[in-house]
C-alpha positions as protocol buffer text, in pm:
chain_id: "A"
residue {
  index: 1
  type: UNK
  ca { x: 0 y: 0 z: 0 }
}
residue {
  index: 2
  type: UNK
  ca { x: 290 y: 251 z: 87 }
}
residue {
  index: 3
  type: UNK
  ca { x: 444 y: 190 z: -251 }
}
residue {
  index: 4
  type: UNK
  ca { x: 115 y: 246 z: -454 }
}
residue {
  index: 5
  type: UNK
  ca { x: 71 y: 620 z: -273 }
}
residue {
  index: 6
  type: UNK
  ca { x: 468 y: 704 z: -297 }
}
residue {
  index: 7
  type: UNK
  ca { x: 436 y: 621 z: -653 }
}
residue {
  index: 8
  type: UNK
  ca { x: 124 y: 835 z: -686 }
}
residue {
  index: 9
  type: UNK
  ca { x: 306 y: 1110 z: -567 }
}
residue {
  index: 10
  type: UNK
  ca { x: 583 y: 1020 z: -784 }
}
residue {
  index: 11
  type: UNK
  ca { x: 348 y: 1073 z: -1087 }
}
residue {
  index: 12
  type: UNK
  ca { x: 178 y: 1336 z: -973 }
}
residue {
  index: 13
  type: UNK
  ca { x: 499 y: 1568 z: -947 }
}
residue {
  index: 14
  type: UNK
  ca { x: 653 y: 1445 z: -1266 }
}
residue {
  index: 15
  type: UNK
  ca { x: 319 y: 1562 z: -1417 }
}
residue {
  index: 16
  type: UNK
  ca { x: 365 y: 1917 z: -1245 }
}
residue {
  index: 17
  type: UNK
  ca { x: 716 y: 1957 z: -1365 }
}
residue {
  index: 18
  type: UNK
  ca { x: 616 y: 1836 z: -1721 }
}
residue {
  index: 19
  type: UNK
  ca { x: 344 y: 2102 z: -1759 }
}
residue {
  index: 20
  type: UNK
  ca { x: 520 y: 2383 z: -1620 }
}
residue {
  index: 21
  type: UNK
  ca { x: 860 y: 2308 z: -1872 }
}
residue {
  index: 22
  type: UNK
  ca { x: 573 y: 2289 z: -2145 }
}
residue {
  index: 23
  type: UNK
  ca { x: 419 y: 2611 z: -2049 }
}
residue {
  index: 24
  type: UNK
  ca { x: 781 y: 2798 z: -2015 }
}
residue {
  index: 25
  type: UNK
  ca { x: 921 y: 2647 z: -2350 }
}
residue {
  index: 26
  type: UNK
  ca { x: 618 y: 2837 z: -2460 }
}
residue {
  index: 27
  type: UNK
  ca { x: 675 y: 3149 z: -2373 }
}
residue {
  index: 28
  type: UNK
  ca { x: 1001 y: 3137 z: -2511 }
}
residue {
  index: 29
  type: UNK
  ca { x: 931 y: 2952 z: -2861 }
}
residue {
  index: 30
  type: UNK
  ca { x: 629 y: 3199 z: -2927 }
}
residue {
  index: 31
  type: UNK
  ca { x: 762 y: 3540 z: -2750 }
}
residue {
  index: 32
  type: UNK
  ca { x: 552 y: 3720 z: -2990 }
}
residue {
  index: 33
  type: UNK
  ca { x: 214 y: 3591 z: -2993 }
}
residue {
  index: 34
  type: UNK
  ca { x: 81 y: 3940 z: -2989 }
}
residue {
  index: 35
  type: UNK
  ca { x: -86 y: 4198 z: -2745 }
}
residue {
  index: 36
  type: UNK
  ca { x: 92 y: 4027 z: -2432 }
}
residue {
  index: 37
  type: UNK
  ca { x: 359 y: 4376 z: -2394 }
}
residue {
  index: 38
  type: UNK
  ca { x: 447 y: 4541 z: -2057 }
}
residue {
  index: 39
  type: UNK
  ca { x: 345 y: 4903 z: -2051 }
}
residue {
  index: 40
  type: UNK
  ca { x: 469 y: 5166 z: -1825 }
}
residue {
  index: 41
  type: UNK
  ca { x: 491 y: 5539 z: -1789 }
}
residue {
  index: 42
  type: UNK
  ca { x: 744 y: 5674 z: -1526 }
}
residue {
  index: 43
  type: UNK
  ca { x: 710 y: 6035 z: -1466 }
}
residue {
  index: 44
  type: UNK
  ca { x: 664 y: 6348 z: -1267 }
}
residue {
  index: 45
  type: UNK
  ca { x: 353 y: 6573 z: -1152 }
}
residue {
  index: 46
  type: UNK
  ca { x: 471 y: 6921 z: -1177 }
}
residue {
  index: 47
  type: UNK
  ca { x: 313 y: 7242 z: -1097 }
}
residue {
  index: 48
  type: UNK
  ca { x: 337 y: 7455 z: -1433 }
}
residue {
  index: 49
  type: UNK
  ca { x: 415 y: 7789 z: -1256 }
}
residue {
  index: 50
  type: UNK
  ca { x: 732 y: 7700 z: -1102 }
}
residue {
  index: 51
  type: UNK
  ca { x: 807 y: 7307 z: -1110 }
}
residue {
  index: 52
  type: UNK
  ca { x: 709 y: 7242 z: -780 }
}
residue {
  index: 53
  type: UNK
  ca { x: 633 y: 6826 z: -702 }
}
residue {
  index: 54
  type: UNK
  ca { x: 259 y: 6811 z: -657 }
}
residue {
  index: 55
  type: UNK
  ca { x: 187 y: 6523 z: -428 }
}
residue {
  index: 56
  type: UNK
  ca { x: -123 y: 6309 z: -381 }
}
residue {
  index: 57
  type: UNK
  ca { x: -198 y: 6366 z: -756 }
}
residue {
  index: 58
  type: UNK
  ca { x: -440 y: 6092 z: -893 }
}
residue {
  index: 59
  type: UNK
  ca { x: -289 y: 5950 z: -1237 }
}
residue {
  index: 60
  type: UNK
  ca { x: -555 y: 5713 z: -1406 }
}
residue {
  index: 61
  type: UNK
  ca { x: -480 y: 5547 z: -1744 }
}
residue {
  index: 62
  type: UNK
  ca { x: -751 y: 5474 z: -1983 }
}
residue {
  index: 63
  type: UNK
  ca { x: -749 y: 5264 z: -2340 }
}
residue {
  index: 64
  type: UNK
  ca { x: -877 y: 5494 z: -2591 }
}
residue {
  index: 65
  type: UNK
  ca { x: -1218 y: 5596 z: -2527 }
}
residue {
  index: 66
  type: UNK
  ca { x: -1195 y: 5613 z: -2178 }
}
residue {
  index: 67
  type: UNK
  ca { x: -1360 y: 5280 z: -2158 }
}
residue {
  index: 68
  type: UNK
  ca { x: -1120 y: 5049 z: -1979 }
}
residue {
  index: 69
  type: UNK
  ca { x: -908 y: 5144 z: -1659 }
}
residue {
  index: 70
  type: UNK
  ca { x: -568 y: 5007 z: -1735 }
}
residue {
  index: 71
  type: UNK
  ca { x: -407 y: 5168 z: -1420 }
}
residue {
  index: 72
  type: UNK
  ca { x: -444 y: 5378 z: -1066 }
}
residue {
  index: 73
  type: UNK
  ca { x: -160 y: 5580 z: -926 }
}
residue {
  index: 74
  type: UNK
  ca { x: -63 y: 5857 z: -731 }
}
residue {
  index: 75
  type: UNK
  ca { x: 198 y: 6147 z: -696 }
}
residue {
  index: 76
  type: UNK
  ca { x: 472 y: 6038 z: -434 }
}
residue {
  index: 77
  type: UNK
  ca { x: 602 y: 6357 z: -200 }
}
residue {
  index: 78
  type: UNK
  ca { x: 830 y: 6433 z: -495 }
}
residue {
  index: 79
  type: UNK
  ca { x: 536 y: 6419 z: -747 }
}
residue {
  index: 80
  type: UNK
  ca { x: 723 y: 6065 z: -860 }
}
residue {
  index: 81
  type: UNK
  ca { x: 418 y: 5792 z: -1027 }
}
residue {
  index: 82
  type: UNK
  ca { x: 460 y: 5507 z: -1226 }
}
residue {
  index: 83
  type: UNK
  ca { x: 186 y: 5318 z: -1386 }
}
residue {
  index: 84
  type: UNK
  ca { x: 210 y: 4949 z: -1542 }
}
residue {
  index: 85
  type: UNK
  ca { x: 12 y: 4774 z: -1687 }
}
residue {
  index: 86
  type: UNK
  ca { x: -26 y: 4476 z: -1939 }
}
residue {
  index: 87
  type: UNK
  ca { x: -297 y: 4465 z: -2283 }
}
residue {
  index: 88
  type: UNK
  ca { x: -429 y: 4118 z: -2263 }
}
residue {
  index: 89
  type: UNK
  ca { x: -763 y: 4191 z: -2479 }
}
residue {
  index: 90
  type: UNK
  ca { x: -755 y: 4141 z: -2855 }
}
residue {
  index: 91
  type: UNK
  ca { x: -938 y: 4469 z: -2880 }
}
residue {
  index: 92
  type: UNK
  ca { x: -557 y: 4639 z: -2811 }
}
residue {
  index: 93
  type: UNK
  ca { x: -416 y: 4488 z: -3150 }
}
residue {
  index: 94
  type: UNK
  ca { x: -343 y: 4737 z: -3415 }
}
residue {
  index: 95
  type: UNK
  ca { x: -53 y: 4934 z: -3573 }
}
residue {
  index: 96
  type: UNK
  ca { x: -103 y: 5183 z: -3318 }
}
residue {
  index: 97
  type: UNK
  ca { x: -211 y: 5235 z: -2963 }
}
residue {
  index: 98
  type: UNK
  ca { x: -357 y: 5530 z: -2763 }
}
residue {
  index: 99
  type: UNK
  ca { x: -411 y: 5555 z: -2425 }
}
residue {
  index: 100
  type: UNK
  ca { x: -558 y: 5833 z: -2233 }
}
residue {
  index: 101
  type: UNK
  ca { x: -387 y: 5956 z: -1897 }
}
residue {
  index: 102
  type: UNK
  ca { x: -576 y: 6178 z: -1699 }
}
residue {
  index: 103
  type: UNK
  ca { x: -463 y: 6370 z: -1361 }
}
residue {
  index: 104
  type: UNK
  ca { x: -700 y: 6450 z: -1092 }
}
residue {
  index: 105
  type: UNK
  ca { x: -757 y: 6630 z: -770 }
}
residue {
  index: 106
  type: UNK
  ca { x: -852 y: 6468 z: -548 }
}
residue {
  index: 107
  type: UNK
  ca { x: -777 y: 6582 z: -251 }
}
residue {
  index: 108
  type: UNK
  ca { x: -888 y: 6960 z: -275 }
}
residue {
  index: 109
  type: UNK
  ca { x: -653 y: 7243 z: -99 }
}
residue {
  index: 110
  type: UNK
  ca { x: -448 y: 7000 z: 81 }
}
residue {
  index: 111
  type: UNK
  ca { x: -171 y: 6954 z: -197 }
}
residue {
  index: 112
  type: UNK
  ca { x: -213 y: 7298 z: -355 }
}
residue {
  index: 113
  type: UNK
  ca { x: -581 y: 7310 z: -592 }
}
residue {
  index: 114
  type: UNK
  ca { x: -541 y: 7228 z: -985 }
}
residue {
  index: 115
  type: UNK
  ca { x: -679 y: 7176 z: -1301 }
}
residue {
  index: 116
  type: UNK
  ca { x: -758 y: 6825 z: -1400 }
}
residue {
  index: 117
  type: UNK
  ca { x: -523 y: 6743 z: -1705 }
}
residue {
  index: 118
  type: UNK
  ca { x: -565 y: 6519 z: -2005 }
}
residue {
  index: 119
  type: UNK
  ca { x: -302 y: 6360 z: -2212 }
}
residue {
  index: 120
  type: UNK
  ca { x: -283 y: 6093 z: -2473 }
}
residue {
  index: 121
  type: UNK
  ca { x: -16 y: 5885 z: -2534 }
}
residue {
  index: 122
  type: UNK
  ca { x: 88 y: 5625 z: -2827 }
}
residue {
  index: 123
  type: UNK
  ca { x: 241 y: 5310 z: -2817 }
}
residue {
  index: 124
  type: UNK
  ca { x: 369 y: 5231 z: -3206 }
}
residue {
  index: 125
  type: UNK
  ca { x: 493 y: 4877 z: -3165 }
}
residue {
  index: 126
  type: UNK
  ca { x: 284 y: 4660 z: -3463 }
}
residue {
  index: 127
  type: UNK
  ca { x: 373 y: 4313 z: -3273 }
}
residue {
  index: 128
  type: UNK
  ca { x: 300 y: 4460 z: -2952 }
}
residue {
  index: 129
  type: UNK
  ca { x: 584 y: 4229 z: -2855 }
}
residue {
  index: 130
  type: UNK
  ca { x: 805 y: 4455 z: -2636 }
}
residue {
  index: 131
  type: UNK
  ca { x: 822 y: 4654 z: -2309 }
}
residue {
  index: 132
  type: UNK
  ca { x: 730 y: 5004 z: -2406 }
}
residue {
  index: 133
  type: UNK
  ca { x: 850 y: 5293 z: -2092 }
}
residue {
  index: 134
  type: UNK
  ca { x: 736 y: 5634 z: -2138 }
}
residue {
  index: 135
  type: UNK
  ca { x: 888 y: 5907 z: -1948 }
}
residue {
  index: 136
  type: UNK
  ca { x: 654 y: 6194 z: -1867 }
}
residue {
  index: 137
  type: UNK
  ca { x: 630 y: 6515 z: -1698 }
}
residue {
  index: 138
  type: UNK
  ca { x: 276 y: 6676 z: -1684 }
}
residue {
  index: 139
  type: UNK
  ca { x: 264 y: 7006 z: -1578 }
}
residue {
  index: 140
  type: UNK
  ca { x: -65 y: 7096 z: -1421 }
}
residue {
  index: 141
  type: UNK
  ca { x: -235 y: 7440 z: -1374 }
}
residue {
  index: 142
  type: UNK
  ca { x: -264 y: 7534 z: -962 }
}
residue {
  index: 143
  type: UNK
  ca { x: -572 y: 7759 z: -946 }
}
């Protein structure tokens, strides 16, 4: 009886290891299957009077339309976000992408009151294949 479970076990891990080196070979055998990319957008919240960080700023990025949130963020003390995400809907394929960021106030007089800004962004990788980094400052308006 000991045997018969040991050798269950056995099987049952060989199986494991199997499907995970068939999933991994994969990934590396088919690295471009499409619309699987890493997107990301390091960058600053600025104030656009004199530079200053502006903290606690809400950065939210859209697909275009405004239909799907990819990503939530917000301003660090030194204004500092980054947003990742990863397209995983067919609907993302094309030559081109856009996606919409939008910053927000949402905290009022606390960090200094400003104009909600709207920027779009495009990715222009066809196979959508690669890790795409944008680097962005957006300067918002304090009122």
């Amino acid at each position: 009886m000991e045997y018969r479970e040991n050798k269950n076990i056995y099987i049952s891990v060989i199986s494991l290891l199997t499907l995970s080196m068939l999933f991994l070979a994969g990934c590396f055998l088919f690295p471009s299957s499409g619309f699987h990319n890493n997107l990301r957008i390091n960058g600053y919240v600025l104030s656009s009077t004199d530079s200053s960080a502006v903290p606690g700023a809400n950065i939210i990025v859209f697909d275009s339309g405004l239909s799907n949130v990819r990503d939530i963020e917000y301003s660090d003390s030194t204004g500092y976000f980054e947003c990742c995400w990863t397209p995983l809907t067919e609907g993302d394929i094309g030559p081109f992408r856009y996606w919409d960021v939008r910053v927000i106030d949402v905290d009022g007089s606390e960090n200094g009151i400003f104009a909600d800004l709207d920027s779009t962004i495009v990715e222009e990788d066809p196979l959508h294949n690669n890790e795409t980094v944008w680097d962005l400052t957006l300067y918002v308006e304090l009122l």
